[in-house]
C-alpha positions as CSV (number, residue, x, y, z in Angstrom):
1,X,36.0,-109.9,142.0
2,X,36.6,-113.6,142.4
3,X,39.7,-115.5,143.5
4,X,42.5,-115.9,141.1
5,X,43.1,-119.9,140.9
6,X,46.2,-121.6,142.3
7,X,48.0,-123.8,140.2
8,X,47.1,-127.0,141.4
9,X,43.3,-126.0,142.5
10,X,40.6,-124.4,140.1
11,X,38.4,-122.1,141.6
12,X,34.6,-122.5,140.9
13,X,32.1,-120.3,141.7
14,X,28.4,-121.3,141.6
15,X,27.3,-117.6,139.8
16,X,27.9,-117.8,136.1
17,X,29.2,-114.6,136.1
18,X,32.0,-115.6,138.2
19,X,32.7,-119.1,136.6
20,X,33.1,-116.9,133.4
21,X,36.0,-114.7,134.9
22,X,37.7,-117.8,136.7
23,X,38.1,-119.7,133.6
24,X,39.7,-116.9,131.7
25,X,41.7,-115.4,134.2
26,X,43.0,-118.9,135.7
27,X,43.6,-119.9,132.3
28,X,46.7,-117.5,132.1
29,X,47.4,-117.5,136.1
30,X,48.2,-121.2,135.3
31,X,50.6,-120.6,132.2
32,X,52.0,-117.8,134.6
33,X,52.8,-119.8,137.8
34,X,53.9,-123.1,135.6
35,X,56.4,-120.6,133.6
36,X,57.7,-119.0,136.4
37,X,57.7,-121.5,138.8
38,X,61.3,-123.4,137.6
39,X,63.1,-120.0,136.4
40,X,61.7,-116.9,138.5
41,X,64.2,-117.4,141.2
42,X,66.9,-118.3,138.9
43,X,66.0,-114.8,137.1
44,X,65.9,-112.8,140.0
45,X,69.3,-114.1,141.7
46,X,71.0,-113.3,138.3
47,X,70.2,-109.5,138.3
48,X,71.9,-109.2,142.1
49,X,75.0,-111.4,141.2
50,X,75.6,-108.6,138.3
51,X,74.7,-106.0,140.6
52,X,77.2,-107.4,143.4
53,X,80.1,-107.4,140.7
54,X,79.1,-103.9,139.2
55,X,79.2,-102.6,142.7
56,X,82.6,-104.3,143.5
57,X,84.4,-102.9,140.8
58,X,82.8,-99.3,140.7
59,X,83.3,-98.8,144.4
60,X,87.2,-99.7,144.4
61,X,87.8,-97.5,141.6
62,X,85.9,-94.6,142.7
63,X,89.1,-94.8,145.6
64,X,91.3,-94.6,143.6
65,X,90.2,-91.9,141.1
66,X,89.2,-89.5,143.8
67,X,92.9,-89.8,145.4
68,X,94.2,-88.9,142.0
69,X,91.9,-86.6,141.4
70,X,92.4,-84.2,144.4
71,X,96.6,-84.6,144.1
72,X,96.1,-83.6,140.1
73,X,94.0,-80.9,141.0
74,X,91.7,-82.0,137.9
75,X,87.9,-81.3,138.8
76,X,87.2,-83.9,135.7
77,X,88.3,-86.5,137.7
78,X,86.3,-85.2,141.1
79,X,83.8,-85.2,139.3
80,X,83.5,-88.8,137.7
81,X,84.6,-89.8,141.2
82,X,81.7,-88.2,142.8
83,X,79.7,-89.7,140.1
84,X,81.4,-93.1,140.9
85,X,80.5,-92.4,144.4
86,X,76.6,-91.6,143.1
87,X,76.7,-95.2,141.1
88,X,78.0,-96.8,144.0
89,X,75.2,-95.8,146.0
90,X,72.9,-96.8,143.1
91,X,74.0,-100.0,142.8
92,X,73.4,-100.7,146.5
93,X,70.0,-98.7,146.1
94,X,69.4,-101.4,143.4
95,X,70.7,-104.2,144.6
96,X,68.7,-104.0,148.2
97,X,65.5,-103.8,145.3
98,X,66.1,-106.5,143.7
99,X,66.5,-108.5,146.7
100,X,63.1,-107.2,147.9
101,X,61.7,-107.8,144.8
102,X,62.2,-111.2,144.8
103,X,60.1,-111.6,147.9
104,X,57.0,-113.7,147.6
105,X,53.9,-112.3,147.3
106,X,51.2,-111.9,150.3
107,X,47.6,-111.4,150.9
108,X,48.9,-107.9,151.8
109,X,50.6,-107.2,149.0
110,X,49.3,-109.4,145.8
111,X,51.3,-107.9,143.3
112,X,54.3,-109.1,145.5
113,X,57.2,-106.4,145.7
114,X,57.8,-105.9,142.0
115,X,57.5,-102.7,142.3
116,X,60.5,-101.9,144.8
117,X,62.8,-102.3,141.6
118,X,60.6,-99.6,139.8
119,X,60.9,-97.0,143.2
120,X,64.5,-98.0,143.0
121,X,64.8,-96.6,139.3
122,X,62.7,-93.1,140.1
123,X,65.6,-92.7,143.0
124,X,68.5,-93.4,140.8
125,X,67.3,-91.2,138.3
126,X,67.0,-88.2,140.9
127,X,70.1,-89.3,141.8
128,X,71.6,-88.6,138.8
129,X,70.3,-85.3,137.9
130,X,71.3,-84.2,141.2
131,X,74.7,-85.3,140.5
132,X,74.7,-83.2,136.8
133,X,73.5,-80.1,138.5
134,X,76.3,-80.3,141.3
135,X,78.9,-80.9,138.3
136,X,77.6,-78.6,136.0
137,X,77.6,-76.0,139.0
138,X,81.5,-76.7,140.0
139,X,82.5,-76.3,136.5
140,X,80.9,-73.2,136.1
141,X,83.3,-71.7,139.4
142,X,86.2,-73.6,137.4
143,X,85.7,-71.9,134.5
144,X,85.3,-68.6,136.3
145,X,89.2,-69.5,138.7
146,X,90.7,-71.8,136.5
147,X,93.3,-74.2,138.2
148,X,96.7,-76.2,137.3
149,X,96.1,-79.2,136.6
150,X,97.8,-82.5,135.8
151,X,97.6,-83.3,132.3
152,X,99.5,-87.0,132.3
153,X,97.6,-88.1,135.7
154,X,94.4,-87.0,134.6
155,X,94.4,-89.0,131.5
156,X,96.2,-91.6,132.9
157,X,93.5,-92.1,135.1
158,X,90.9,-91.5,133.0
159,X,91.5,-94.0,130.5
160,X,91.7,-96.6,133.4
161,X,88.3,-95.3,134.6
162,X,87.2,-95.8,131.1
163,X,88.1,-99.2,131.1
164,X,86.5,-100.1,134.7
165,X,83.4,-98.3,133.8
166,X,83.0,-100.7,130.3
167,X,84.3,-103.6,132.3
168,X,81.1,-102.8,134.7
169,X,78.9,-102.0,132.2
170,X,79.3,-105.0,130.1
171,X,79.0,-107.5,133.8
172,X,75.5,-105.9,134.1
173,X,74.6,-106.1,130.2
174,X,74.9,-109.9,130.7
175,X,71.4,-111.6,129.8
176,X,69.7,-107.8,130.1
177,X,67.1,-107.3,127.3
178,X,65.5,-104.4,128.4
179,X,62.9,-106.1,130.8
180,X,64.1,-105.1,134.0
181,X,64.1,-101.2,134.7
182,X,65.9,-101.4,137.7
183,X,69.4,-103.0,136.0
184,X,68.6,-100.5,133.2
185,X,69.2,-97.7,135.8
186,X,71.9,-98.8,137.0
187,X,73.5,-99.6,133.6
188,X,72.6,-96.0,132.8
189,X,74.5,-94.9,135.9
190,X,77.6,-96.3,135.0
191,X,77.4,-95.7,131.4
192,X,77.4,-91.8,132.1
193,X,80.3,-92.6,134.0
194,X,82.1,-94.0,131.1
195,X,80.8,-90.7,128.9
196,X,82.7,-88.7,132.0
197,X,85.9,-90.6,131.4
198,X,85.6,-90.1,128.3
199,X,85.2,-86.1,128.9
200,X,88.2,-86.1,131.0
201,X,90.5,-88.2,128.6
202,X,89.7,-85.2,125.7
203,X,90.1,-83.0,128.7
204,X,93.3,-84.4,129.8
205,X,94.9,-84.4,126.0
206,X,93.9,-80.8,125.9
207,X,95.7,-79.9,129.0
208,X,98.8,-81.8,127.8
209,X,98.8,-80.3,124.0
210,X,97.7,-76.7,124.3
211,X,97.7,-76.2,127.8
212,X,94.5,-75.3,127.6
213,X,93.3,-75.9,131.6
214,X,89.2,-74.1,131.1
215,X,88.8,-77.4,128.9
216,X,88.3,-79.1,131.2
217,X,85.4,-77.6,132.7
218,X,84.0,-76.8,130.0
219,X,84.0,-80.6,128.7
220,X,82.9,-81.4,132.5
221,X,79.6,-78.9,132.3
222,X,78.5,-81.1,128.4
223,X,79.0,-84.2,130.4
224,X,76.9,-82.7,132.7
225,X,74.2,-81.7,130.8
226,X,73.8,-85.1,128.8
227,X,73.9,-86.7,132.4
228,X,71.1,-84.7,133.3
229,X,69.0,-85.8,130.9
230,X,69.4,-89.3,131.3
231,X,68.4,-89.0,134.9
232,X,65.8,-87.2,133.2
233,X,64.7,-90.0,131.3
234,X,64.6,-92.4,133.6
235,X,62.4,-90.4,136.5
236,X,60.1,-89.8,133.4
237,X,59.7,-93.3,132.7
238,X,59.5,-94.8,136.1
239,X,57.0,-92.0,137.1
240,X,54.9,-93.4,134.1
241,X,55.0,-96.6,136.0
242,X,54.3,-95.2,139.3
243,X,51.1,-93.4,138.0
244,X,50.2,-96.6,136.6
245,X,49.9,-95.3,132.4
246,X,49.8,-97.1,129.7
247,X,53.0,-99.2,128.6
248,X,54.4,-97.7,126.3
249,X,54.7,-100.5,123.9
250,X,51.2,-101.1,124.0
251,X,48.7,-99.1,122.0
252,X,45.4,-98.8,123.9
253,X,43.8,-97.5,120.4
254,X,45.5,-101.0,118.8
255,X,43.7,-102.9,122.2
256,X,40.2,-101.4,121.4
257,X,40.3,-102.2,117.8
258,X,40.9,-105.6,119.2
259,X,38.6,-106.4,121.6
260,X,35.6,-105.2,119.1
261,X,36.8,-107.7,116.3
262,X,36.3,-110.6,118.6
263,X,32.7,-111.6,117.7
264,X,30.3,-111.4,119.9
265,X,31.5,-108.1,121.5
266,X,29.3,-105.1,120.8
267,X,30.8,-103.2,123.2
268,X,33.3,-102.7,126.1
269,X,34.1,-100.0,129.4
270,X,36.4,-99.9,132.1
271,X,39.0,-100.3,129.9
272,X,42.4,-100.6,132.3
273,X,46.1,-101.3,131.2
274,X,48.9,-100.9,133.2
275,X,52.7,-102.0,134.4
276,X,53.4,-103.3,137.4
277,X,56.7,-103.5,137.0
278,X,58.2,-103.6,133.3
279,X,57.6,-106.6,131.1
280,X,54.4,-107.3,133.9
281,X,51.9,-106.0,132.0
282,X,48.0,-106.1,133.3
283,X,44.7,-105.6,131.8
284,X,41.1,-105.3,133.4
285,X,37.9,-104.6,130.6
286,X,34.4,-105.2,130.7
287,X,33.1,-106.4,127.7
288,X,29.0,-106.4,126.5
289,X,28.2,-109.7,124.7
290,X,25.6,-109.6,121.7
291,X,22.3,-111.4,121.5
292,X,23.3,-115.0,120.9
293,X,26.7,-115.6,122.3
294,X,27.8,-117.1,125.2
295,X,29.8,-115.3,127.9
296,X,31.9,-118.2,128.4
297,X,33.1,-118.5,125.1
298,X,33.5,-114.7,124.1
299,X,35.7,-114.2,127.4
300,X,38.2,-116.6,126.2
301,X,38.1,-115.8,122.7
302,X,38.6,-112.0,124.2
303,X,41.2,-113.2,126.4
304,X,43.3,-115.4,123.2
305,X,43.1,-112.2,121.0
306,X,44.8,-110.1,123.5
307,X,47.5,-112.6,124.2
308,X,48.2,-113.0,120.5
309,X,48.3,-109.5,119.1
310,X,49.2,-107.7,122.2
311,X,51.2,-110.4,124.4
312,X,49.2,-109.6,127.9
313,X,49.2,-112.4,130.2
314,X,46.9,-111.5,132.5
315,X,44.2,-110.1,131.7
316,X,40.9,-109.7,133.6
317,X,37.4,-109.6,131.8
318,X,34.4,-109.3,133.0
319,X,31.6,-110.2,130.3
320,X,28.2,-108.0,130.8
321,X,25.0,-109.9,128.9
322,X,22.1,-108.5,127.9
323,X,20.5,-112.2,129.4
324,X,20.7,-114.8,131.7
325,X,21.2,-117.7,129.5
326,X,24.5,-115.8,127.2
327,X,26.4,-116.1,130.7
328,X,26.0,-120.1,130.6
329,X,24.4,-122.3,127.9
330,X,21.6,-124.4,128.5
331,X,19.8,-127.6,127.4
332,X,15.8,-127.1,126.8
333,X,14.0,-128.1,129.5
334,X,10.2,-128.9,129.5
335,X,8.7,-126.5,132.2
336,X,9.2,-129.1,135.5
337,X,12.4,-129.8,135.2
338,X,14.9,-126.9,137.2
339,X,17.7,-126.4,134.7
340,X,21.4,-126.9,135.4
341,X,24.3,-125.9,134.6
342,X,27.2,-128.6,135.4
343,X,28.5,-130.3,132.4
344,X,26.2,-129.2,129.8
345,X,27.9,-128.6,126.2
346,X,28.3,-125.4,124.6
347,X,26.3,-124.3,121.8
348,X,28.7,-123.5,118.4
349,X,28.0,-120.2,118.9
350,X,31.9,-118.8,119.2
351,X,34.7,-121.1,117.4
352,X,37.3,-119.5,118.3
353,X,36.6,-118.8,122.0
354,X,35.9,-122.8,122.3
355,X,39.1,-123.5,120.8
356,X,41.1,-121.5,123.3
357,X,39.5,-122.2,126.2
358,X,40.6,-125.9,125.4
């Protein structure tokens, strides 16, 4: 496979086949490097800054509710501190990611370390189903012994919680669109703590109205159960990263259509798409070029196609002729003369290829 080409150096490679690839694939590599090169570590920092803040404020409460929480006796709030103590941990978890994340790439690792923010994810969403099933399990023994608890402290406290768990939530929201799966998991962490304070406020009113203490389980064991499933969710979706499927945004059925619109393709194999992390999408696809056509200019006719209608970025194509010459065009040449292929023009063959390729 040949050499991806550094910004400031384009890599040429005497075999047509190979120039073919280089020029499509260091056509985007370019655009990639340039576009990255003033903001990536702007972008990165950004992520652990909210993380930092996050952590601050979620590990100081946690303190503070679980004291409260074992001199009330309510298992609401032992539980949202536990789960405090859980997105503590996460945030750390997430924050050590991000930092690796952020490391340059190497020959050993090409891809760089994009992926430590996905691994991050997978064990944040263990993390939170394990905390469900430990919460759903005490409230099933506090349903079973119920326990006095202390309405007015238990809400108190709650509706603090509730406040520090939105105040956390909107510090990592900042600037987040989605793109990083990592934050995301930690947002969802703390957002399931808001739901809990949330459950113990009702829980808390309950007490104090009717005395009613088994609500409070009870509304611990739903909070639960939606916890669960979040975590849920997010070991689903980072496992689809892992195993390197599809994005979901992308549909492969959508990509195929694509690539055999682009004249000149009568064909295609091999056809790859994957995340490396989220929002890096990648593509690898051989294509077979008709009679007529020149690899050159169906590659990056291939490769503008699948940035408009699908935005990938780097893509990988490998054009398969069915002849020499559709790899490179060439001038006639009376019989003596050895034909070559530096700086001759294209023939109009592919419009649209010659236009993107620039």
């Amino acid at each position: 496979m040949a050499r991806a080409a550094q910004p400031d150096e384009h890599a040429h490679h005497d075999h047509a086949h190979h120039d073919d690839h280089d020029h499509a694939h260091a056509h985007h590599d370019h655009d990639h490097d340039h576009g990255h090169a003033h903001g990536l570590s702007e972008l990165r920092r950004t992520p652990i800054r909210r993380l930092v803040i996050a952590f601050a404020i979620t590990a100081g409460f946690m303190v503070v509710e679980a004291i409260v929480g074992f001199l009330s006796g309510s298992l609401a709030l032992l539980a949202d501190a536990g789960h405090m103590l859980a997105d503590a941990a996460a945030l750390a978890l997430a924050m050590i990611a991000q930092r690796i994340a952020s490391q340059q790439r190497t020959r050993a690792r090409t891809y760089g370390y994009r992926r430590a923010e996905v691994l991050a994810a997978f064990a944040n969403g263990v993390a939170l189903a394990l905390t469900a099933v430990w919460i759903f399990g005490e409230a099933v023994q506090r349903f079973q012994e119920p326990r006095s608890i202390d309405g007015t402290a238990m809400t108190a406290t709650a509706v603090v919680g509730l406040v520090v768990n939105l105040l956390a939530a909107a510090v990592l929201s900042i600037g987040e669109k989605g793109h990083n799966i990592n934050t995301r998991a930690a947002l969802a962490h703390v957002l399931s703590d808001a739901l809990g304070s949330v459950g113990a406020i009702v829980g808390g009113v309950l007490v104090l109205s009717l005395g009613w203490t088994r609500a409070d389980p009870i509304i611990s064991g739903v909070i639960a159960l939606l916890i669960c499933w979040g975590g849920f969710k997010l070991v689903r979706d980072t496992s689809h990263v892992l195993m390197e499927g599809s994005p979901i945004e992308i549909d492969i059925a959508h990509v195929e259509e694509t690539l055999l619109k682009v004249p000149g393709v009568t064909g295609f194999h091999d056809l790859h798409v994957w995340s490396i992390s989220e929002g890096f999408d990648v593509l690898t696809v051989h294509i077979v070029i008709a009679r007529g056509f020149h690899g050159t200019d169906v590659v990056q006719a291939v490769a503008a196609r699948l940035r408009e209608a699908h935005g990938l970025e780097h893509c990988t194509i490998q054009p398969e002729p069915t002849s020499e010459p559709q790899l490179v065009p060439l001038r006639r040449k009376s019989h003596t003369e050895i034909p070559s292929t530096s700086n001759e023009p294209k023939l109009p063959l592919s419009r649209e290829g010659e236009g993107d390729g620039g």
